[in-house]
C-alpha positions as CSV (number, residue, x, y, z in Angstrom):
1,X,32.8,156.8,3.3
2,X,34.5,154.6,1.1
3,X,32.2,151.7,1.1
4,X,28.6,152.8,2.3
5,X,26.0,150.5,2.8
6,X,22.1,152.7,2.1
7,X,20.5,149.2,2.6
8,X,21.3,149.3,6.2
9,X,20.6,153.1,7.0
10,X,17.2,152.6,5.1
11,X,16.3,150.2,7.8
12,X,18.0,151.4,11.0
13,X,16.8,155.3,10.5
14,X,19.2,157.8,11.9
15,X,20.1,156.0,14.8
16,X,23.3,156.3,15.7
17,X,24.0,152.3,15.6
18,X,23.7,152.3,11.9
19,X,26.4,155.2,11.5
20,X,28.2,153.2,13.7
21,X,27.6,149.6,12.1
22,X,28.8,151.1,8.6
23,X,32.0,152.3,10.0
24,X,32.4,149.1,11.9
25,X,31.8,146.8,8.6
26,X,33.9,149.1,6.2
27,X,37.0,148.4,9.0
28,X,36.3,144.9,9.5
29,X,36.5,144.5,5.2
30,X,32.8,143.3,5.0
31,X,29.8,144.8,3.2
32,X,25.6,144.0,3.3
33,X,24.4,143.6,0.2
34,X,20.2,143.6,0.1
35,X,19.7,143.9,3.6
36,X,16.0,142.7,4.9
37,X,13.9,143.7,8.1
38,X,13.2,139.8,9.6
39,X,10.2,140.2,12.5
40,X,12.0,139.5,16.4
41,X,9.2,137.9,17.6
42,X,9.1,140.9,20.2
43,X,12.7,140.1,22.1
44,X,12.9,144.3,21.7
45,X,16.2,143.5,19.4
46,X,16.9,144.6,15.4
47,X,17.5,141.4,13.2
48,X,17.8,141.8,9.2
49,X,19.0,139.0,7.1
50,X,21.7,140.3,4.2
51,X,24.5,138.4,2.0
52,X,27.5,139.1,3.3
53,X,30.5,139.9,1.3
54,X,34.0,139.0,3.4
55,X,36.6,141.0,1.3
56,X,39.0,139.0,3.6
57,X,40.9,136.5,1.3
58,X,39.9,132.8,1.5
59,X,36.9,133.7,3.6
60,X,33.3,132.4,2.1
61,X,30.7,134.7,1.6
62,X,26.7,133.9,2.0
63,X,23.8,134.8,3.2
64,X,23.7,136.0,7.6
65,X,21.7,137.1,10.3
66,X,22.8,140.9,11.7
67,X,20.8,141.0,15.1
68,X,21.5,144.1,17.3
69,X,20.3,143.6,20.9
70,X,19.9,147.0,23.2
71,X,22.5,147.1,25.6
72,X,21.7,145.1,29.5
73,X,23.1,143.2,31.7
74,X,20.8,139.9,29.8
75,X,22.5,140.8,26.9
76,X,26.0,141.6,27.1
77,X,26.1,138.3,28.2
78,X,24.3,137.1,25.1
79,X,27.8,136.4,22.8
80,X,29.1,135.1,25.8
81,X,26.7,132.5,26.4
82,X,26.2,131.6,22.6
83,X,29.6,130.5,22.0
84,X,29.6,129.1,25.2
85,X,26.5,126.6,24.4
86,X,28.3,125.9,20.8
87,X,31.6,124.9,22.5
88,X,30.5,122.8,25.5
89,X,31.0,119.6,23.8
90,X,31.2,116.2,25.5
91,X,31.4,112.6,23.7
92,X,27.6,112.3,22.8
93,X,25.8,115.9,21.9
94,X,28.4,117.0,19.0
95,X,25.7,116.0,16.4
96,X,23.2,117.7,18.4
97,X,24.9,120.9,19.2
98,X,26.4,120.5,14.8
99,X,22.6,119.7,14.0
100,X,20.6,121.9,16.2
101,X,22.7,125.2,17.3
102,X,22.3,128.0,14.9
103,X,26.3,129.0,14.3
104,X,27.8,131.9,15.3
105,X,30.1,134.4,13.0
106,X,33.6,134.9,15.1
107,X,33.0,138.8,14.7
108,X,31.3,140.6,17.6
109,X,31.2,144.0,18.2
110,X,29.6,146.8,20.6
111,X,28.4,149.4,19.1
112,X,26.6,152.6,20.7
113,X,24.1,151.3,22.9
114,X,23.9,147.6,21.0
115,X,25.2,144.7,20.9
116,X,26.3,143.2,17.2
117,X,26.2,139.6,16.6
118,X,26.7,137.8,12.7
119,X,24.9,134.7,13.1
120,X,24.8,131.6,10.1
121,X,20.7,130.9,8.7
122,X,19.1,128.4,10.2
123,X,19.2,124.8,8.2
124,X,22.3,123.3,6.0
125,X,21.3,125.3,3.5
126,X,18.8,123.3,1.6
127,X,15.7,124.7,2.6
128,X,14.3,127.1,0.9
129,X,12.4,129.2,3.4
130,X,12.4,128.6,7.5
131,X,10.4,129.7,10.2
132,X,9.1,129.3,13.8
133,X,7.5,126.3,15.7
134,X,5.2,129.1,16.3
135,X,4.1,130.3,13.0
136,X,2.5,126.2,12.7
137,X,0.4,126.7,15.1
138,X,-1.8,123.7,15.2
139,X,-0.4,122.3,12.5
140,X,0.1,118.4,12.1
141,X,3.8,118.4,12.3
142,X,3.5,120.0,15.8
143,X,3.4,117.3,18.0
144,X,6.2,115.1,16.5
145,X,8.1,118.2,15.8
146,X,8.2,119.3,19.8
147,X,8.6,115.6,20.9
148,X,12.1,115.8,18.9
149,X,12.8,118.9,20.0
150,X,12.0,117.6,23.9
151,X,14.3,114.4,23.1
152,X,17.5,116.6,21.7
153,X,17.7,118.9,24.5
154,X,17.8,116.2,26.9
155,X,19.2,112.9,25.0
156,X,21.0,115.3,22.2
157,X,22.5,117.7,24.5
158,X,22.5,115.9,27.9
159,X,24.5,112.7,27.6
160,X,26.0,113.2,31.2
161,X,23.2,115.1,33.5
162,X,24.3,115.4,37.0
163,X,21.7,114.2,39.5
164,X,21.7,116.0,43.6
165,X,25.0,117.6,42.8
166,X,26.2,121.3,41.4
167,X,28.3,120.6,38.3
168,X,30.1,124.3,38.7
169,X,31.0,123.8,42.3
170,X,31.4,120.3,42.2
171,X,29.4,119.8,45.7
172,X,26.3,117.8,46.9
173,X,23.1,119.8,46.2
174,X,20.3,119.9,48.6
175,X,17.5,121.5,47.5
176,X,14.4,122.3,48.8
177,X,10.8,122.2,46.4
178,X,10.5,126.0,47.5
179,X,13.8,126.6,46.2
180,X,13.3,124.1,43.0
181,X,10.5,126.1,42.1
182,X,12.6,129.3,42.7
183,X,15.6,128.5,40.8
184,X,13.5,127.8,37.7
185,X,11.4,131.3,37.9
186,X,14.9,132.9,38.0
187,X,16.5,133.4,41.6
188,X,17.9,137.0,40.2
189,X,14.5,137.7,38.4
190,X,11.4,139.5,40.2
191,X,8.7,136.7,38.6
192,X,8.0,134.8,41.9
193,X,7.2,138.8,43.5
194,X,5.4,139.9,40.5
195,X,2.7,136.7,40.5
196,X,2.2,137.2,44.6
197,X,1.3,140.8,43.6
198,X,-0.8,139.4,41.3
199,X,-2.2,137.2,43.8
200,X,-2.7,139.5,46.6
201,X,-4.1,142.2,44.0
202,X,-6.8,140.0,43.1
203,X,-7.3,137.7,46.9
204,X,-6.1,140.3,49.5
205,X,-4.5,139.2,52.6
206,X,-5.9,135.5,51.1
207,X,-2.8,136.0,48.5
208,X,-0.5,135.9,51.4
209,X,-1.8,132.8,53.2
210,X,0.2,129.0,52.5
211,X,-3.2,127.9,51.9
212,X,-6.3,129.1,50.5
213,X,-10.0,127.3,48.9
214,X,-11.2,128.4,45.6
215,X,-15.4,128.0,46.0
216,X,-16.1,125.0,44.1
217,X,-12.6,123.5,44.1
218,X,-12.2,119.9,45.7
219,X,-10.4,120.9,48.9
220,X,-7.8,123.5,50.3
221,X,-5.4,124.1,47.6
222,X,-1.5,125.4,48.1
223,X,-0.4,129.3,47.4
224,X,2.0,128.4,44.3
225,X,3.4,131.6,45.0
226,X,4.2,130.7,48.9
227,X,7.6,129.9,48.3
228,X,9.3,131.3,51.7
229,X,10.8,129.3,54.8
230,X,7.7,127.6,56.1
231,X,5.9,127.3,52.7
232,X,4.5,123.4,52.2
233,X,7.2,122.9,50.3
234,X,9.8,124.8,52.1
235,X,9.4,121.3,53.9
236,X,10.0,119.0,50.9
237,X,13.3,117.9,49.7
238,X,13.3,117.3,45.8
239,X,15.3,113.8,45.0
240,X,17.5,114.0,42.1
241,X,17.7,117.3,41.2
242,X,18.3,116.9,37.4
243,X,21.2,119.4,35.7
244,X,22.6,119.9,32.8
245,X,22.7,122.2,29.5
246,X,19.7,123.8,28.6
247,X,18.4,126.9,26.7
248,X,16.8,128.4,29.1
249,X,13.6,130.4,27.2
250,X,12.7,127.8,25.4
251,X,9.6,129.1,23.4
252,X,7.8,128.3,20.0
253,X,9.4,131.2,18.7
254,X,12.8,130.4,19.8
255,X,12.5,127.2,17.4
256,X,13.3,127.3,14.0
257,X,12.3,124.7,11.1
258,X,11.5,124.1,7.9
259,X,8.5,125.8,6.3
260,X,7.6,122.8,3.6
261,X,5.4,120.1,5.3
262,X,7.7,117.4,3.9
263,X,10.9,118.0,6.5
264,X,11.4,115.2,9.2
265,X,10.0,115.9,12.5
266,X,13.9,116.1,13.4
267,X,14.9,119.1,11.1
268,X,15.2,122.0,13.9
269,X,17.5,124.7,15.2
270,X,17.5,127.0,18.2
271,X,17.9,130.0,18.7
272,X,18.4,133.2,20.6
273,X,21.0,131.2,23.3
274,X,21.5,134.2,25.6
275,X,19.9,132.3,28.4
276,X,21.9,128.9,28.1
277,X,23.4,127.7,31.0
278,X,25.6,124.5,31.3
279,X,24.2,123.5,35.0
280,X,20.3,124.3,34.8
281,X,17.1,122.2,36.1
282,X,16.6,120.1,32.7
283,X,13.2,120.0,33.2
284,X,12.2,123.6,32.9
285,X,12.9,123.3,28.8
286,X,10.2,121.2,28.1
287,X,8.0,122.4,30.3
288,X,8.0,125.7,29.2
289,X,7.9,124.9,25.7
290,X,4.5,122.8,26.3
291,X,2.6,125.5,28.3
292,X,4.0,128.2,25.7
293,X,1.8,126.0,23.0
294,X,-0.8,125.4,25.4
295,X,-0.8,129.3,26.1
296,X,-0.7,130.3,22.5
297,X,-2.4,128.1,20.5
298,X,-4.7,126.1,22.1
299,X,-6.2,127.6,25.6
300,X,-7.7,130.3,23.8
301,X,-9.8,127.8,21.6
302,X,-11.5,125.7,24.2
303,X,-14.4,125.5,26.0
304,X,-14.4,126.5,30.2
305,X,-15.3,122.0,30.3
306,X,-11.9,121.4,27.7
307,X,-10.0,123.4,30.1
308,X,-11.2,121.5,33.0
309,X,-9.7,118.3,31.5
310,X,-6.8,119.1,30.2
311,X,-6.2,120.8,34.1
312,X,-7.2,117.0,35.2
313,X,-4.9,115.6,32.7
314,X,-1.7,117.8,33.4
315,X,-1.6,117.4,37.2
316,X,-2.1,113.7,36.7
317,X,0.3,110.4,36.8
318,X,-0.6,109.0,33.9
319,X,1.3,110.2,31.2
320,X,-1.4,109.5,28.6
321,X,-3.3,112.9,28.2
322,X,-6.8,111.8,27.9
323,X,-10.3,113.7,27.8
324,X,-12.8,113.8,25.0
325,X,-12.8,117.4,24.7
326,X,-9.2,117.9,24.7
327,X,-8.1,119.3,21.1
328,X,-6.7,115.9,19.8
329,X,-3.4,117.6,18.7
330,X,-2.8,118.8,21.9
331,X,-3.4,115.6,23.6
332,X,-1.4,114.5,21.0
333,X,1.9,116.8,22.0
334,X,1.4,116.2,26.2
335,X,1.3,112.9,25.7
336,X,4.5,112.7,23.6
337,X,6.3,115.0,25.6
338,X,5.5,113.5,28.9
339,X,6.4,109.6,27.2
340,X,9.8,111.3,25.8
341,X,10.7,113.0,29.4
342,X,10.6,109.8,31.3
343,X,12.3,107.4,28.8
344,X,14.7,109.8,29.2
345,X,14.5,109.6,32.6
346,X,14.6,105.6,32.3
347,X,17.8,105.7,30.1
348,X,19.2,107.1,33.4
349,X,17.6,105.6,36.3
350,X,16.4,108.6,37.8
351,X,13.1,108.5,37.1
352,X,12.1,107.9,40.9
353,X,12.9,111.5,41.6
354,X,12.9,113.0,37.9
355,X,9.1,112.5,37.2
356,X,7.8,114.2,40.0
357,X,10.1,116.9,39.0
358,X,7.7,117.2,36.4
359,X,5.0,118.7,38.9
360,X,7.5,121.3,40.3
361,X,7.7,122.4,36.6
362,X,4.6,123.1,35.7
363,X,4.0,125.1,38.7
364,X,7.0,127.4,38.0
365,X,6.0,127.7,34.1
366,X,2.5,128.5,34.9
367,X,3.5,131.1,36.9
368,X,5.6,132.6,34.1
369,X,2.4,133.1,32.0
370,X,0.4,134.2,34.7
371,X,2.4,137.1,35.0
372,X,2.3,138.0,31.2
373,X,0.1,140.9,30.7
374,X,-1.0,139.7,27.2
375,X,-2.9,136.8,28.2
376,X,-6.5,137.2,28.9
377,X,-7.4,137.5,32.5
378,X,-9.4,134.5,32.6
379,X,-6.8,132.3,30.7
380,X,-4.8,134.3,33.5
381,X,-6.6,132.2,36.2
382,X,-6.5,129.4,34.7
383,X,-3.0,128.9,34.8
384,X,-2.6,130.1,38.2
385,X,-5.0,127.2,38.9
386,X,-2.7,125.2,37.3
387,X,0.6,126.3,39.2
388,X,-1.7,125.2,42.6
389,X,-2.6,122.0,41.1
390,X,0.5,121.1,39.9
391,X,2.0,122.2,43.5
392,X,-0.8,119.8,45.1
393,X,0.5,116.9,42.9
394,X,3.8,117.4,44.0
395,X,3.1,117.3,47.8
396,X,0.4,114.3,47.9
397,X,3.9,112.6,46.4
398,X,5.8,114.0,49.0
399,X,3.0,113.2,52.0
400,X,2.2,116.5,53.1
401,X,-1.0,116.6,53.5
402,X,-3.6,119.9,53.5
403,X,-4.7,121.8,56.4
404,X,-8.3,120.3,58.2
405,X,-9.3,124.1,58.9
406,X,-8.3,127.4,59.0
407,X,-7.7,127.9,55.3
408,X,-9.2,131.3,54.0
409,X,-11.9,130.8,51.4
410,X,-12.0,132.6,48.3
411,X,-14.9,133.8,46.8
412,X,-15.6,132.8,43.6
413,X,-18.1,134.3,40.5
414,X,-19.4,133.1,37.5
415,X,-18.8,136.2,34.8
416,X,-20.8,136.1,31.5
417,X,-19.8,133.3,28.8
418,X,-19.7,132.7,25.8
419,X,-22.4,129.5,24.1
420,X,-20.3,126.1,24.9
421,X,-19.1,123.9,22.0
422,X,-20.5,121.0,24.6
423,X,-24.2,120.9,26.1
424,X,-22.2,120.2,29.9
425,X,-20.1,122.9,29.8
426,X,-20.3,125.8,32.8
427,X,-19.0,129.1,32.5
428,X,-15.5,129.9,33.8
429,X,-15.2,130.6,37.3
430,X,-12.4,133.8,38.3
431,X,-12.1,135.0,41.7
432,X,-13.7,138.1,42.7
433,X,-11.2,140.8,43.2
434,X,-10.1,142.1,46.5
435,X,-10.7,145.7,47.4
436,X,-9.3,146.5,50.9
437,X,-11.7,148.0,53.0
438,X,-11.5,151.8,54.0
439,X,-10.9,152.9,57.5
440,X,-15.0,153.4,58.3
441,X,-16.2,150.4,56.7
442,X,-16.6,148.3,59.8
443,X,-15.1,144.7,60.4
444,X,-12.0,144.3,59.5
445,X,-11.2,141.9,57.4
446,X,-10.9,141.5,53.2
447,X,-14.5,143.0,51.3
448,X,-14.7,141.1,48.2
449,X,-17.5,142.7,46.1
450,X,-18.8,142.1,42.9
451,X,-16.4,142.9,40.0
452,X,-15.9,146.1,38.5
453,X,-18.1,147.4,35.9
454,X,-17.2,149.8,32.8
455,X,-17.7,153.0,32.7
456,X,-21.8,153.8,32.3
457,X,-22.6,150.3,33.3
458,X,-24.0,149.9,36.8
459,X,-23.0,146.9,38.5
460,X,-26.0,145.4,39.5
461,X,-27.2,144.8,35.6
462,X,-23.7,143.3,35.3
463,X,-24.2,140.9,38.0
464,X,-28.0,140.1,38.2
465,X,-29.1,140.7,34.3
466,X,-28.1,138.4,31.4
467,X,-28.1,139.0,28.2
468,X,-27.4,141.5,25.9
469,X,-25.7,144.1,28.8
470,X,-23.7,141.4,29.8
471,X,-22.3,141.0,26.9
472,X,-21.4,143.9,26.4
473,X,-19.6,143.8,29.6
474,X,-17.4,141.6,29.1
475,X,-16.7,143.0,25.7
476,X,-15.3,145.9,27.3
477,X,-13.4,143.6,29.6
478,X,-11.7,141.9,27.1
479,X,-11.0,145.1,24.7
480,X,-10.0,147.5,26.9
481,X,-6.7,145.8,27.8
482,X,-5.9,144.9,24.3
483,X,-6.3,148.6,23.2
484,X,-4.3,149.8,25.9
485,X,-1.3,146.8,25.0
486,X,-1.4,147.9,21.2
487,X,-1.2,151.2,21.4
488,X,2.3,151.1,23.7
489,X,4.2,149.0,21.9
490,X,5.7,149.0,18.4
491,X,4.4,147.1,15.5
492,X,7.4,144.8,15.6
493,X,6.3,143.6,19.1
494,X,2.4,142.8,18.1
495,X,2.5,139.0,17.5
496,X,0.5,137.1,15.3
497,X,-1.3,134.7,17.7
498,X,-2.4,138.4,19.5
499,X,-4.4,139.0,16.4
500,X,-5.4,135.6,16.4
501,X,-6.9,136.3,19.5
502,X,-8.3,140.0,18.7
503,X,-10.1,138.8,15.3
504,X,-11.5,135.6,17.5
505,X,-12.9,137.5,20.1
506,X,-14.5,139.6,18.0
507,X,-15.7,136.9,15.8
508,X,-17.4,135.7,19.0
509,X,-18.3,138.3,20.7
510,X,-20.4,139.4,16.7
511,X,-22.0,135.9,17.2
512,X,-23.4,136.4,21.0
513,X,-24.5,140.0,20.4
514,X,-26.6,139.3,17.4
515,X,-27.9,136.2,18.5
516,X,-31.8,136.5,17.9
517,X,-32.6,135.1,21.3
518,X,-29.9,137.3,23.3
519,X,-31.7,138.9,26.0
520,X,-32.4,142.6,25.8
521,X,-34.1,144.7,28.4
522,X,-37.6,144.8,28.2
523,X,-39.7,146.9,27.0
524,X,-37.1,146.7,24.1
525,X,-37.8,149.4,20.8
526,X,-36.0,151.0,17.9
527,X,-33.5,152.5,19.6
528,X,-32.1,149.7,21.1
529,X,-32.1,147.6,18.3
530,X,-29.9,150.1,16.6
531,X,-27.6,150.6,19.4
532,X,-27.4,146.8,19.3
533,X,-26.0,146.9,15.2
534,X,-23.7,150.1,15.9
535,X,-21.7,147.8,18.1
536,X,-21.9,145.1,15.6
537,X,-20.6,146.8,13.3
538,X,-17.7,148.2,15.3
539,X,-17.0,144.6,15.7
540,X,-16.9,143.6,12.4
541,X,-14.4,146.6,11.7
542,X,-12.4,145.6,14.5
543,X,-12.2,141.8,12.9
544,X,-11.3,143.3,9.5
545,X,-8.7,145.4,10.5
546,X,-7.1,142.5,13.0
547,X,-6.8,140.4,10.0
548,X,-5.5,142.6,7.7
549,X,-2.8,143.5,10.1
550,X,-2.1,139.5,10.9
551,X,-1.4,139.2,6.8
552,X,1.1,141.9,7.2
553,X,3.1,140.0,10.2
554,X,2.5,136.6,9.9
555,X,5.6,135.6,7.6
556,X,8.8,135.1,9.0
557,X,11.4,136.1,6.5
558,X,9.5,138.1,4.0
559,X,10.5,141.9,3.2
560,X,8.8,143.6,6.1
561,X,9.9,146.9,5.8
562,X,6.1,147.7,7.4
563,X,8.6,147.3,10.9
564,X,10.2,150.5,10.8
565,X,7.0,152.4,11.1
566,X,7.1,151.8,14.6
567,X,3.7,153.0,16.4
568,X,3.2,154.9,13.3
569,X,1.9,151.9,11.3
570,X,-1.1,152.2,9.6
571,X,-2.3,149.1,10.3
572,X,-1.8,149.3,13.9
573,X,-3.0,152.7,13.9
574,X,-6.0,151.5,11.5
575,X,-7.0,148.4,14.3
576,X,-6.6,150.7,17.7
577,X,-8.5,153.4,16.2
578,X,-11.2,150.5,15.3
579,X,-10.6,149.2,19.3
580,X,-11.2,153.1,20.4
581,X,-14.4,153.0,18.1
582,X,-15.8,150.0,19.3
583,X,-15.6,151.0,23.3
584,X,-17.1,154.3,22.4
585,X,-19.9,152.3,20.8
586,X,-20.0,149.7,23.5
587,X,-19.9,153.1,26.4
588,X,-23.0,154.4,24.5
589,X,-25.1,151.6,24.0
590,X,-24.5,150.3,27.5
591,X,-25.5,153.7,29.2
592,X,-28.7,153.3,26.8
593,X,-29.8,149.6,27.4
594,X,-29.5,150.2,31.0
595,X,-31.8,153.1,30.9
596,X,-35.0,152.6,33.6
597,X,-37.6,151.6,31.6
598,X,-40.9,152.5,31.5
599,X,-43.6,150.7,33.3
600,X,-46.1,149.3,30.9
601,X,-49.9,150.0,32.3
602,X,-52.0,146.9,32.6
């Protein structure tokens, strides 16, 4: 080879794509000069950033983005739909589509089983370092940051937004909420079938039903998954369907901006177009953005009474997103992006239809996390809770009122929680899961038992004894997934806010256990005491090794070279071997603290 490039065989391996990439630059006249690893953010693509040399007279050279995305039908349409999104210009959103759209080299090629694209950086070229909306986290500049973002990809990019009509076919649209709802989860997508089997793997035939009642919920409450002919809002027309351009998977870490705190709240760019379509529902965007922050960097962090407000606040009119213990920076970003969606709305005159739109929105996006495996089961709930509140919202507006009887009731338990930040707080309430009931077990009809204990721990101490057994419980419930999640997935996929999550739960769950009041079955000796600090200790290991991992992943555009371990990392291998240690610990000390005891003579 005349001009080989080692940089980029050092990070793509032996794969065939690299052999293939080489040969494609050396006959295109271009060469990669320092080529980097940048993290994907777990999109399951190969980005590395590199200076460019164009041995092509009068053509500039500079630093690009080289992303190779596997082969699908999503992303063979990728190129397609990223040059569509730069050249659908109108008179209005050329300085937002200039501004805001990462640029796109005219050079794309397929290569073995990849797609090659040659994007520009991020930025004008000022900034010295960029990175995601995500990697701020709770940061100050959040909340202006996403209300800019909200107001350029409607104002920006949607001077002319179509209202009850299909721009593509030029025809009168009447929609249905049902089919609202379905045409934002993705009519060609399985989401709306994965979170019914969610539903029905956790309710039973309840799942199934247009209507169910959560115990302790005020009233019957509408399947957000029921979105069939007959559904509540199968009867619903929505008024003013809003279209227009819009992303489509518009995330945290699909935003780009600058990493120094002093950049205006303005300074953004998008990326990763391959879902942008010219005629979608403009208000999934925003929506999806806000419950990917609320998801991410927030929910995690609040008390079970937080959550309760900022549920309250969501499904509400009032724009204002009030509640004392709401995190004031989140209540900060709702309440700007709710404020920025109907002046919008007011520019155009559509807000009669446009703001309960809003409703239909937060149903669908809720419904996108529930069916995310890496989200908590109780934060699972939650939003699921969420998606029916928001779809109760939607039809008190529309006058449909819920059913006097009939509606199935589901039962509801109280698992083991973690000490409150407030005196008023209660634990978080998850439905008990449905087991269907074998052929001999009598009346038909769904058995809802207690939940599911781990391995060693017998349910009743689970359900009737607090303290130290409970805890640890539900640290088996909340470590067991995670191990499994980590160990089937590359280190490139593992994102940050995950080991955010991992060290705080640990963190917690280290706090609890050793708590000098925590319950322990009685009589309590030596033994016990010393199972108690073995699984302690696991802990703190576990919390040690999740942190050091985070420092590995957490910056954007540094040399991360760590990425081509794959599930070889040490790090990764270092935390789930810590995970494996600490449920062999918790196993043990579970099957001894729920030893009989004996009977002490009087």
């Amino acid at each position: 080879m005349e001009h080989p490039v080692p940089g980029v065989l050092s990070i793509l391996g032996d794969e065939p794509v690299g052999k293939e990439l080489v040969e494609w630059l050396d006959q295109s006249q271009l060469e990669l000069d320092d080529p980097d690893p940048v993290a994907t953010g777990g999109s399951g693509g190969i980005l590395m950033s590199a200076f460019l040399r164009d041995r092509r007279p009068g053509r500039i050279s500079g630093l690009r983005i080289i992303k190779l995305v596997p082969c699908s039908a999503h992303a063979d349409a990728e190129p397609r739909n990223h040059r569509a999104a730069l050249s659908d210009r109108v008179p209005g959103n050329e300085e937002f589509i200039d501004s805001h759209l990462v640029e796109l080299d005219d050079r794309t090629a397929k290569l073995d089983d990849y797609w090659v694209m040659i994007q520009y950086p991020a930025g004008d070229g000022t900034e010295a370092e960029m990175g995601t909306l995500a990697g701020l986290g709770t940061d100050r500049r959040t909340p202006a940051l996403v209300e800019e973002v909200v107001k350029g990809v409607l104002g920006g990019w949607n001077p002319d937004p179509v209202a009850g009509r299909n721009r593509e076919k030029d025809t009168v649209e009447i929609l249905s909420a049902a089919r609202f709802v379905q045409d934002m989860l993705g009519v060609s997508s399985d989401r709306a079938d994965r979170a019914g089997r969610w539903l029905r793997e956790r309710m039973g035939p309840a799942g199934e039903s247009h209507w169910f009642t959560l115990d302790g919920s005020a009233g019957p409450l509408p399947n957000p998954v029921a979105l069939d002919e007959g559904s509540p809002l199968s009867t619903c027309q929505v008024r003013l369907a809003v279209r227009g351009r819009a992303h489509g998977d518009l995330h945290p870490g699909n935003i780009l901006v600058p990493a120094g705190g002093k950049a205006a709240a303005d300074d953004f760019w998008l990326v990763d177009l391959s879902w942008y379509h010219r005629d979608a529902l403009l208000v999934r965007d925003p929506v999806h953005l806000l419950l990917c922050l609320v998801a991410d960097e927030f929910l995690p962090h609040m008390s079970c009474s937080a959550r309760e407000e900022l549920l309250t606040a969501l499904t509400g009119e009032d724009p204002v997103c009030e509640g004392p213990l709401i995190p004031q920076g989140l209540a900060d970003t709702v309440t700007r992006v709710r404020r920025a969606m109907i002046a919008w709305g007011a520019v155009h005159r559509i807000n009669q239809g446009w703001r309960h739109q809003w409703f239909l929105a937060l149903q669908a996006c809720a419904l996108m996390v529930v069916v995310r495996e890496r989200y908590t089961e109780q934060d699972r709930w939650w939003f699921l809770r969420l998606a029916a509140g928001a779809c109760r919202a939607y039809l008190e507006k529309a006058g449909v009122e819920p059913p006097k009887g009939g509606v199935p009731s589901v039962e509801v338990s109280a698992p083991p929680a973690l000490p409150e930040s407030d005196a008023t707080s209660v634990p978080a309430r998850v439905p008990v899961p449905f087991v269907p009931a074998t052929a001999a077990a009598g009346p038909v009809g769904p058995v809802l038992p207690a939940s599911p204990a781990p391995l060693g721990v017998p349910a009743s101490s689970v359900v009737d004894e607090p303290g130290a057994v409970n805890v640890l419980a539900e640290i088996w419930d909340v470590f067991e997934p995670v191990l499994r999640q980590l160990s089937a997935v590359p280190v490139g996929k593992v994102r940050p806010h995950f080991l955010d999550y991992v060290l705080r739960r640990a963190t917690d769950f280290r706090l609890t256990l050793g708590h000098p009041q925590l319950a322990m079955p009685q009589p309590a000796g030596v033994a016990d005491e010393e199972c108690r600090e073995n699984v302690l200790d696991r802990l703190n290991e576990v919390a040690d090794r999740a942190r050091e991992l985070h420092r590995v992943l957490t910056p954007a555009l540094r040399r991360m070279q760590e990425l081509a371990y794959g599930n070889g990392h040490p790090g990764l291998r270092d935390l789930t071997d810590s995970l494996g240690g600490l449920l062999d610990e918790v196993r043990r000390a579970t099957s001894a603290l729920s030893a009989p005891r004996p009977v002490r003579s009087v």
